[in-house]
DRENKE-903528 format. One record per residue (C-alpha): residue number from 1; residue in one letter; x, y, z. Coordinates in Angstrom, 2 decimals, always signed. Layout:
N
NUM / A / X / Y / Z
...
END
This chain:
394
1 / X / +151.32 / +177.70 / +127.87
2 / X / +152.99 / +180.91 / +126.74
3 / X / +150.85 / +183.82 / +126.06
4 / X / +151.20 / +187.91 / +126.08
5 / X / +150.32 / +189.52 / +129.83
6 / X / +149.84 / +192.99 / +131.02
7 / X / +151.97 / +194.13 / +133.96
8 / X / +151.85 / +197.67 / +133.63
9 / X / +151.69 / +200.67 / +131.67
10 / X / +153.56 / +200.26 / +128.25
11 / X / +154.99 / +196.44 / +130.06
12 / X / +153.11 / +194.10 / +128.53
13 / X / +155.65 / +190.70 / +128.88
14 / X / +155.21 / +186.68 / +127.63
15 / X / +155.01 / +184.65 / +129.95
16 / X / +154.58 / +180.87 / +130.83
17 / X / +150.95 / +180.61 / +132.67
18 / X / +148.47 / +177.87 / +133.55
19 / X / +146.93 / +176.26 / +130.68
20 / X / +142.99 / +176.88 / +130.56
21 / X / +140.51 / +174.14 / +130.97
22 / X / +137.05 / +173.68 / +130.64
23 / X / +134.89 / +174.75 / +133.15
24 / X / +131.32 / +174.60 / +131.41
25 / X / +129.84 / +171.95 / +129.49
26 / X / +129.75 / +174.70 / +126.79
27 / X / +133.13 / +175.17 / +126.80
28 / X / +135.50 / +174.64 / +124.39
29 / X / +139.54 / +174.95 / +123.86
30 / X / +141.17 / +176.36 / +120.93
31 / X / +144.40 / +176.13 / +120.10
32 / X / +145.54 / +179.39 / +118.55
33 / X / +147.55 / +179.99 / +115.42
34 / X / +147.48 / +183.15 / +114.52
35 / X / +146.31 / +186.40 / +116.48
36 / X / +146.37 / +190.01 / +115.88
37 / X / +146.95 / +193.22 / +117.87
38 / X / +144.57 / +195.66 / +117.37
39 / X / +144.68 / +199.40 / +118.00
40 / X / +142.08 / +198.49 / +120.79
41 / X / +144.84 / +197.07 / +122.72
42 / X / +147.40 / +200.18 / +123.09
43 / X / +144.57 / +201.63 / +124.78
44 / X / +145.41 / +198.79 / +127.67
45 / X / +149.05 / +199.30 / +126.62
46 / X / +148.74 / +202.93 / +127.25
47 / X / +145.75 / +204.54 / +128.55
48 / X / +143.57 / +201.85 / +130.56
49 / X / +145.80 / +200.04 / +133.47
50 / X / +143.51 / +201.16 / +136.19
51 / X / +140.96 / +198.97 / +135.30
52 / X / +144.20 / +195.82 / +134.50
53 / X / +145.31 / +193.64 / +137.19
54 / X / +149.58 / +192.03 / +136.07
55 / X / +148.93 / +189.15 / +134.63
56 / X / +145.82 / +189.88 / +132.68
57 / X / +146.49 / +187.97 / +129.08
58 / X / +145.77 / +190.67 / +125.97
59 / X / +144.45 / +190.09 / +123.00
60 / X / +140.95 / +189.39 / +120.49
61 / X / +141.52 / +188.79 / +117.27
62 / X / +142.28 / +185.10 / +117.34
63 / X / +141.83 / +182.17 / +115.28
64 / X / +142.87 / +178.43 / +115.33
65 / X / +141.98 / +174.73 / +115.58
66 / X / +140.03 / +173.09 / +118.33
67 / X / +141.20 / +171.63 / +120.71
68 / X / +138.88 / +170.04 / +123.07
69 / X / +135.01 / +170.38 / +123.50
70 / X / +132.92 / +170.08 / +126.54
71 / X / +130.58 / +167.39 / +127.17
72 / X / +127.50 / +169.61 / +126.24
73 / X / +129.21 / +170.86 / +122.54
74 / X / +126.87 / +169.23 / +120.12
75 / X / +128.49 / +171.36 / +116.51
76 / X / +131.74 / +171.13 / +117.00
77 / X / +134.87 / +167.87 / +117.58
78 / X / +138.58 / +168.51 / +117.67
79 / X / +140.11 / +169.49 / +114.40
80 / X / +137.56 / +172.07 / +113.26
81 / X / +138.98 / +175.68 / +112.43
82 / X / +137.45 / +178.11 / +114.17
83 / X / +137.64 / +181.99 / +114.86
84 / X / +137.00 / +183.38 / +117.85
85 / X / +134.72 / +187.08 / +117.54
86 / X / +136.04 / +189.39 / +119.92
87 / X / +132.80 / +190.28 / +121.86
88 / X / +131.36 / +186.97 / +123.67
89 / X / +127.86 / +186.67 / +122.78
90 / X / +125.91 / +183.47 / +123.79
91 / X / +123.73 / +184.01 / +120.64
92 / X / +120.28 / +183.29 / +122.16
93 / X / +119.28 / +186.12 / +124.50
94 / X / +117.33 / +189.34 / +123.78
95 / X / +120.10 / +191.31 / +122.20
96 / X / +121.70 / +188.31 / +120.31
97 / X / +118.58 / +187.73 / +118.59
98 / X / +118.47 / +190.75 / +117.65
99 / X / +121.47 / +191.23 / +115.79
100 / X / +122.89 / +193.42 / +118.86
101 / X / +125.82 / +190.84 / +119.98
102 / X / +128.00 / +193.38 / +121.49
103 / X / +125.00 / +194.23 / +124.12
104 / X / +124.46 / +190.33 / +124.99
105 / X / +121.99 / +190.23 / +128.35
106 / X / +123.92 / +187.02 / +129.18
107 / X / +127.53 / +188.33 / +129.39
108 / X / +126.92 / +192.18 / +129.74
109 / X / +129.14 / +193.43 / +132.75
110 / X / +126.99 / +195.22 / +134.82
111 / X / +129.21 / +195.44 / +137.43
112 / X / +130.81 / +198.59 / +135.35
113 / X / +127.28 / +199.76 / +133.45
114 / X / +128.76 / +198.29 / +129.78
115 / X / +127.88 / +196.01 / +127.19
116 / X / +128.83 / +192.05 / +126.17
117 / X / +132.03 / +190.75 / +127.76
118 / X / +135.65 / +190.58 / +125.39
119 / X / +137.94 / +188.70 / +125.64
120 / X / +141.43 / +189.90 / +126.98
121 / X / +140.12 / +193.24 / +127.22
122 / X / +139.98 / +194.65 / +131.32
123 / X / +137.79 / +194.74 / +133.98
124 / X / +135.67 / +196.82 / +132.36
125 / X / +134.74 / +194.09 / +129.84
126 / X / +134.62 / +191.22 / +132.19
127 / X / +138.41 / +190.78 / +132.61
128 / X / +138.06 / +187.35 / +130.44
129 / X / +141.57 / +185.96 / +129.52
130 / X / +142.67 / +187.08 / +125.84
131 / X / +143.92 / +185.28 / +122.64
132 / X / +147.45 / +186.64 / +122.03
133 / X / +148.37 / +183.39 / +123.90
134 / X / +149.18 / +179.31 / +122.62
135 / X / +145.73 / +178.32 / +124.23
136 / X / +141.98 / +179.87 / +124.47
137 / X / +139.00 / +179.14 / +126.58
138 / X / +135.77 / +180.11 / +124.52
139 / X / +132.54 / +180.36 / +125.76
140 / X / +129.49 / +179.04 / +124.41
141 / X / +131.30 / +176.81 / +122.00
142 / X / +127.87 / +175.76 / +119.79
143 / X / +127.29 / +179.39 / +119.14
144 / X / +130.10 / +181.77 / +119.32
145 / X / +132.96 / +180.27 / +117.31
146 / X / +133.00 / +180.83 / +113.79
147 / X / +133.89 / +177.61 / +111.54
148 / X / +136.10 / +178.25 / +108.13
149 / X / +137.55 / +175.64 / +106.09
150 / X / +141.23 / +174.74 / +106.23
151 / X / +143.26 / +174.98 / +103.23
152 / X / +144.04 / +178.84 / +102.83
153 / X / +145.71 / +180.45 / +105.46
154 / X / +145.09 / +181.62 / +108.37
155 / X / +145.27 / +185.72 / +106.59
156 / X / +142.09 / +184.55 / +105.00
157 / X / +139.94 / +184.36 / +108.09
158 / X / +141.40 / +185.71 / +111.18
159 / X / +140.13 / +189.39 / +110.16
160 / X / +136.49 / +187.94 / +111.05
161 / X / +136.98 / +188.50 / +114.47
162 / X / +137.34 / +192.04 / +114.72
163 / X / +138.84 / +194.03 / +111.60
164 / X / +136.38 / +193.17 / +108.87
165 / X / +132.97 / +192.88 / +111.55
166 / X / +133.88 / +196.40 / +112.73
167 / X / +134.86 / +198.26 / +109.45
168 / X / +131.61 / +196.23 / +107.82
169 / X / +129.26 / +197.88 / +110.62
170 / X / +131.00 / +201.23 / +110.67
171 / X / +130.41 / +201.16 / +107.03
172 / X / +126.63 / +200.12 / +107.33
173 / X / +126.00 / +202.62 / +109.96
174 / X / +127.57 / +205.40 / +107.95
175 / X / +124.76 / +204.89 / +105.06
176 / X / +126.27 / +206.16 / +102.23
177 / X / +123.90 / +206.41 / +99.72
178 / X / +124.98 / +204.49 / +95.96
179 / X / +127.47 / +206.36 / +94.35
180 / X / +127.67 / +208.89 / +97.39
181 / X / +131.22 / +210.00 / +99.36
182 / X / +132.34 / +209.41 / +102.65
183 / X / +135.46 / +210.57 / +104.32
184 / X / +137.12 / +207.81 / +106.74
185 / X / +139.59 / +209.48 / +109.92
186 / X / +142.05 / +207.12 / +110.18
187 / X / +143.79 / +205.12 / +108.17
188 / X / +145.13 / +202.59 / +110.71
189 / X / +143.61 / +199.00 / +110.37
190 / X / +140.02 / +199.64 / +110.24
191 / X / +139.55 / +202.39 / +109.06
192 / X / +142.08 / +201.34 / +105.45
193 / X / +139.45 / +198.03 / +105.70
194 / X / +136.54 / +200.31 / +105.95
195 / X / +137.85 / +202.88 / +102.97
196 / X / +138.05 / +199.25 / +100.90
197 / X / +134.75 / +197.95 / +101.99
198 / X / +132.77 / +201.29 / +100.50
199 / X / +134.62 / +201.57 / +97.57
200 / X / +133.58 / +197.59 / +97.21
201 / X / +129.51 / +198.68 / +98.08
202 / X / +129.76 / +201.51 / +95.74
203 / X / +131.23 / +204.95 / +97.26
204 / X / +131.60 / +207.25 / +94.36
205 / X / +134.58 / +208.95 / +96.28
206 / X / +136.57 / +207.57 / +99.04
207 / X / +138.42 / +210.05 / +101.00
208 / X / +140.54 / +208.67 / +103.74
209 / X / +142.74 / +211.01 / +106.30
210 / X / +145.62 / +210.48 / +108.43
211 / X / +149.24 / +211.93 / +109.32
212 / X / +151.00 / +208.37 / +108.87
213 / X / +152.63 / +208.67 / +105.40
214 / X / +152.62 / +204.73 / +105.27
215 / X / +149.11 / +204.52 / +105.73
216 / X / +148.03 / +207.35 / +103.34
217 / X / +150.29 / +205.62 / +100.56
218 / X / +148.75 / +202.28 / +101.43
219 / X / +145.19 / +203.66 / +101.15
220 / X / +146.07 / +205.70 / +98.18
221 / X / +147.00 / +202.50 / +96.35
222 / X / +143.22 / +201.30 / +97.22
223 / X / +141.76 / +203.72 / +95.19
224 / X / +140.98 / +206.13 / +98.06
225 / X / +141.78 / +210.30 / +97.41
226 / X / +144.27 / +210.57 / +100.60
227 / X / +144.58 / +213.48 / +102.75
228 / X / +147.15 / +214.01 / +104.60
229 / X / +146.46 / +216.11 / +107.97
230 / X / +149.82 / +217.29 / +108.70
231 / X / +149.69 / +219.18 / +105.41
232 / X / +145.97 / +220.23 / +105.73
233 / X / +145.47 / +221.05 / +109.60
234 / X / +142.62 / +223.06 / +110.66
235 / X / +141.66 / +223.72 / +106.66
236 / X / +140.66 / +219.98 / +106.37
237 / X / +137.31 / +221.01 / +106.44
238 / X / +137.48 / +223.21 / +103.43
239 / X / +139.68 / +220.49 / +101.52
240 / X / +136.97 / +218.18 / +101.72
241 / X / +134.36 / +220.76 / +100.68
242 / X / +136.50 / +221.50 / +97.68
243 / X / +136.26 / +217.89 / +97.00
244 / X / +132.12 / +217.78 / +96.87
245 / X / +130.75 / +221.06 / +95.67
246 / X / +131.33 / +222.43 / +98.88
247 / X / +128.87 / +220.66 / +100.69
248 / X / +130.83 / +218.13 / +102.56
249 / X / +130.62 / +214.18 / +102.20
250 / X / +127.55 / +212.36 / +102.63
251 / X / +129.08 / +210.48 / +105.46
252 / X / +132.51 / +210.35 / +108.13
253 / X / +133.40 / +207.58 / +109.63
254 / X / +135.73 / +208.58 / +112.97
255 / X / +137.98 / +205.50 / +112.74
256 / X / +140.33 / +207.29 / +114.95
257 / X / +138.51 / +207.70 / +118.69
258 / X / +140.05 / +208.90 / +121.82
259 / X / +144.02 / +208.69 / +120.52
260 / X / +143.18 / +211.39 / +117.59
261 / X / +146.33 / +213.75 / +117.54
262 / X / +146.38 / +217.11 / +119.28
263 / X / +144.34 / +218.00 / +122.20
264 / X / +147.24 / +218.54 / +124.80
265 / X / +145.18 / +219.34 / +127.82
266 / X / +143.25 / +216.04 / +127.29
267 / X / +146.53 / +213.81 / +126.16
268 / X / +148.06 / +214.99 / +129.59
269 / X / +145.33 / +213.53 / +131.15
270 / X / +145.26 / +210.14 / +129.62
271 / X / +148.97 / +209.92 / +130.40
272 / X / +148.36 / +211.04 / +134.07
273 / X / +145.36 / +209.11 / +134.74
274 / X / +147.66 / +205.64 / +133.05
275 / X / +149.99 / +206.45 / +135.93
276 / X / +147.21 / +207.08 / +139.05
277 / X / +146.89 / +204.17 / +141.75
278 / X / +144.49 / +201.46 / +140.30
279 / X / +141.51 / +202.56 / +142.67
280 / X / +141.55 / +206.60 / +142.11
281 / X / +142.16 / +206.16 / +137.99
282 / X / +139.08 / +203.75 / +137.95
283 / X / +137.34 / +206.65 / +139.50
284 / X / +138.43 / +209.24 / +137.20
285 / X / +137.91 / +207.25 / +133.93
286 / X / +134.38 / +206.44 / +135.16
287 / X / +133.29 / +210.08 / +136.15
288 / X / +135.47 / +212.67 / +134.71
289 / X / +137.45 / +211.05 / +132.03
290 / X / +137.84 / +213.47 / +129.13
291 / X / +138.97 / +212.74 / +125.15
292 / X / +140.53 / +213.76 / +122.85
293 / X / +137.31 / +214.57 / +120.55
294 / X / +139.71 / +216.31 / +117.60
295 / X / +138.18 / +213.04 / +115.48
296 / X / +135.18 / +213.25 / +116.18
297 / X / +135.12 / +217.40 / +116.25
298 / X / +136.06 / +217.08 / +112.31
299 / X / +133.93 / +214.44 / +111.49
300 / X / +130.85 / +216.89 / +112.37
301 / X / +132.88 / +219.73 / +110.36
302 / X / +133.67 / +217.78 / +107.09
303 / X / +130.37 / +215.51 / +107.11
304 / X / +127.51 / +217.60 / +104.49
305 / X / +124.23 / +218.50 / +106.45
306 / X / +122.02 / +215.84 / +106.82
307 / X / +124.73 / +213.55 / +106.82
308 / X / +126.04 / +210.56 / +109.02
309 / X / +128.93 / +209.84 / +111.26
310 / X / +129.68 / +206.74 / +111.93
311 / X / +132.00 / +206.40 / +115.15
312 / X / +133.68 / +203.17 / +115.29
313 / X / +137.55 / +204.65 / +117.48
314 / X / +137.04 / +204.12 / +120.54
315 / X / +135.79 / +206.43 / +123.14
316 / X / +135.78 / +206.47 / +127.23
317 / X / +135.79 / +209.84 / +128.49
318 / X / +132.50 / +210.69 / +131.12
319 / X / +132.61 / +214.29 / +130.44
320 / X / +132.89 / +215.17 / +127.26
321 / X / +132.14 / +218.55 / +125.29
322 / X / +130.27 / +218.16 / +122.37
323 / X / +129.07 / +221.15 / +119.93
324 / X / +125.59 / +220.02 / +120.40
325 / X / +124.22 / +223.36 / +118.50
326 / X / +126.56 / +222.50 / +115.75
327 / X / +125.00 / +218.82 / +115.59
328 / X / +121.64 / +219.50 / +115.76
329 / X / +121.52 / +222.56 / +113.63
330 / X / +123.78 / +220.34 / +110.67
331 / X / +120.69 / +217.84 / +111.33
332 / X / +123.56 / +215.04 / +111.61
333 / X / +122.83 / +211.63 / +112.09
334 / X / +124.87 / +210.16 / +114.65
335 / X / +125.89 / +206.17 / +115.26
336 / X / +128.16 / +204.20 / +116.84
337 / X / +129.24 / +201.00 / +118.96
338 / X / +131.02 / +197.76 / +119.56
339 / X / +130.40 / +195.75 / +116.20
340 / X / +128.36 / +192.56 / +116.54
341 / X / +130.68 / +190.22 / +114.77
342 / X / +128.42 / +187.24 / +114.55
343 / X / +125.32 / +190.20 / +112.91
344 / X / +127.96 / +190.79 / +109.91
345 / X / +129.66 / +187.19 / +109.20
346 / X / +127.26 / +186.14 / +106.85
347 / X / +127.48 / +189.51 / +104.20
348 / X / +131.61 / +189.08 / +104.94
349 / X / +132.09 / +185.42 / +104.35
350 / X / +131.12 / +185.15 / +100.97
351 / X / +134.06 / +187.22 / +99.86
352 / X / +136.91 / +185.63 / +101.74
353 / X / +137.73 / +183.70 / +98.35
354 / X / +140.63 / +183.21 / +96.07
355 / X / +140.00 / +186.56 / +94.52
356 / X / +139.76 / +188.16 / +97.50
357 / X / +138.21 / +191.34 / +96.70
358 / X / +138.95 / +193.31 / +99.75
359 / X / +142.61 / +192.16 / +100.36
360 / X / +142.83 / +190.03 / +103.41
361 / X / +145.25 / +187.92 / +102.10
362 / X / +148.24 / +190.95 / +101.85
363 / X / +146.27 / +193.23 / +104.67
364 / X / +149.04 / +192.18 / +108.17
365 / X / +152.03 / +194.46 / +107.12
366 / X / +153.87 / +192.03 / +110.27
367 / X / +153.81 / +188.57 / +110.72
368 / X / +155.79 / +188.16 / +113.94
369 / X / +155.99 / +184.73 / +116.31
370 / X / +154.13 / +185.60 / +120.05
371 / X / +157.66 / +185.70 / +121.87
372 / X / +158.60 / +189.03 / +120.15
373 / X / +154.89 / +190.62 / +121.12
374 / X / +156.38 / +193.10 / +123.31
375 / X / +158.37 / +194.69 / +120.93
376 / X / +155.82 / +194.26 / +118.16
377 / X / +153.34 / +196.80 / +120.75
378 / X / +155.97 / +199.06 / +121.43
379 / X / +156.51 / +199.60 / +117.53
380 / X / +152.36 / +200.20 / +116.64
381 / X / +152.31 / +202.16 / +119.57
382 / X / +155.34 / +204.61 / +118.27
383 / X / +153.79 / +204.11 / +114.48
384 / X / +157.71 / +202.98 / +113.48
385 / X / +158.53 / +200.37 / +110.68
386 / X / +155.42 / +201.31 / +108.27
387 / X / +153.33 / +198.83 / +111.03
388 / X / +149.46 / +199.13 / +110.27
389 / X / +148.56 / +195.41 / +111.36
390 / X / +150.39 / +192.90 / +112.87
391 / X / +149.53 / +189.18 / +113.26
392 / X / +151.35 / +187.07 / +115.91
393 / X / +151.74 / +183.06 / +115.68
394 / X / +151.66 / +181.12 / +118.91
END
């Protein structure tokens, strides 16, 4: 089969490699037709190679038809549409039962101290071959998988394996009250789906920020008051304040994580340690790694006291200054994590319809076949060509 493969820092190549098979009774095959690249993935593409071997295939955010079922695959025949959450969860252990997929007991890699295994996503999540590929091996197929109906396409559905789980949760976590505000960081894929999802549960004022005038436009179309941080800066704080009586928003949702701009000291190091021999970079993610907390350092100015942040960009630094007197004398709630796709499917599903009331069916800005992947990463990564989410077809 042809799928995408990592072979080094900003190299990520298709190539023709071994079909998979079963190799548990639970097992099933999917054959994939559409797949997305998340902002997840430039973090492999960029930042995360130590833990990478070449080869590795990429990708979570796939969707498609089975294939074939193992012998012990009681729910599920060839034919049946499926999508494929990006955390593998076997649905059945302490954590899965309650609601905590992301944390499964089952597949948790405690090898490297973290949480449920991904697919296509490094050593550090169980190095599991990913879906930006023509063929998928899936785990637990009587549990995991999550059936839609054919008939609309594939736009409809795909976003249920990561986009619309993770802005969903970052949304819940952030507990804006009815009618309340929230400010969303980042306007890239989930956090413009999380801006639409509270303004669907009933924000009173959406305001989103980013630096990407493609993204602010988009969002601004949404309904969301746009801010745009190239203009604002360092008085983003105050902006927001002059948007709520001076009090800040009720919640902040950090959709942004470890690639937020500025920060030069610690954006040297991510670019160093993506260069360092595989076995010293593991090292210095693990114990010493350092972010780029700009994000996360606004989210506790702009959020009101007593408020929440909800951190849903992705962290990894081991070492990392917080304001911890700022935090606790704000009184600010603080939550964050992995989503738990298969916790969320149930509130989402119900509004993947005709009138599609939070966009899915428009949301991919790129619809691009799997051969031209490589250039599709290289053009999210350098923000070119108004790209906010691309979808690639097998």
């Amino acid at each position: 089969m042809r799928a995408l493969t990592w072979q080094g820092k900003r190299d990520v190549r298709v190539e023709t490699v071994p079909d998979p098979r079963i190799e548990d009774p639970t097992d099933i095959i999917v054959r994939i037709t559409s797949t997305g690249i998340c902002g997840s993935d430039l973090h492999l593409y960029e930042v995360l190679g130590p833990f990478l071997d070449a080869g590795d295939i990429l990708g979570h955010e796939p969707m498609g038809v089975v294939e074939e079922v193992g012998s012990q695959v009681t729910s599920l025949a060839p034919g049946v549409r499926v999508v494929i959450p990006f955390n593998i969860s076997c649905g059945h252990c302490y954590m899965c039962d309650r609601g905590l997929h992301s944390q499964c007991e089952t597949t948790q890699v405690r090898e490297h101290g973290m949480g449920a295994s991904l697919f296509g996503f490094s050593k550090l999540y169980g190095q599991v071959p990913g879906g930006q590929a023509e063929l998928l091996r899936v785990p637990f197929g009587d549990s995991l998988p999550i059936k839609v109906p054919h008939g609309p396409a594939d736009d409809r559905f795909v976003y249920l394996s990561d986009v619309l789980p993770t802005a969903w949760q970052a949304v819940e976590y952030a507990a804006i009250p009815p009618g309340g505000t929230v400010t969303v960081l980042g306007l890239g894929p989930i956090g413009a789906m999380a801006a639409r999802i509270a303004r669907h549960r009933g924000a009173g004022l959406v305001v989103g920020v980013d630096l990407v005038p493609e993204r602010l436009t988009r969002a601004a179309a949404d309904g969301v008051t746009c801010l745009d941080l190239r203009r604002h800066g360092k008085d983003l704080g105050d902006a927001i304040r002059d948007l709520t009586d001076g009090r800040g928003t009720d919640a902040v949702i950090d959709a942004v994580g470890m690639e937020a701009h500025g920060a030069p000291v610690a954006k040297a190091a991510h670019t160093a340690v993506g260069w360092l021999p595989d076995a010293l970079g593991e090292r210095l993610m693990e114990t010493a790694g350092l972010d780029r907390l700009a994000a996360l350092r606004a989210a506790i100015d702009v959020v009101r006291r007593g408020g929440t942040i909800s951190v849903v960009g992705v962290y990894g630094g081991a070492a990392d200054p917080l304001p911890m007197l700022t935090m606790f004398d704000k009184q600010i709630q603080l939550r964050m994590g992995q989503a738990n796709v298969k916790r969320w499917v149930d509130d989402i599903l119900p509004l993947l319809t005709d009138e599609d009331p939070l966009g899915v069916d428009d949301f991919a800005t790129h619809r691009l076949p799997l051969e031209e992947g490589p250039q599709a990463y290289k053009t999210f990564q350098d923000k070119q060509d108004g790209m906010i989410k691309t979808l690639l077809v097998p």
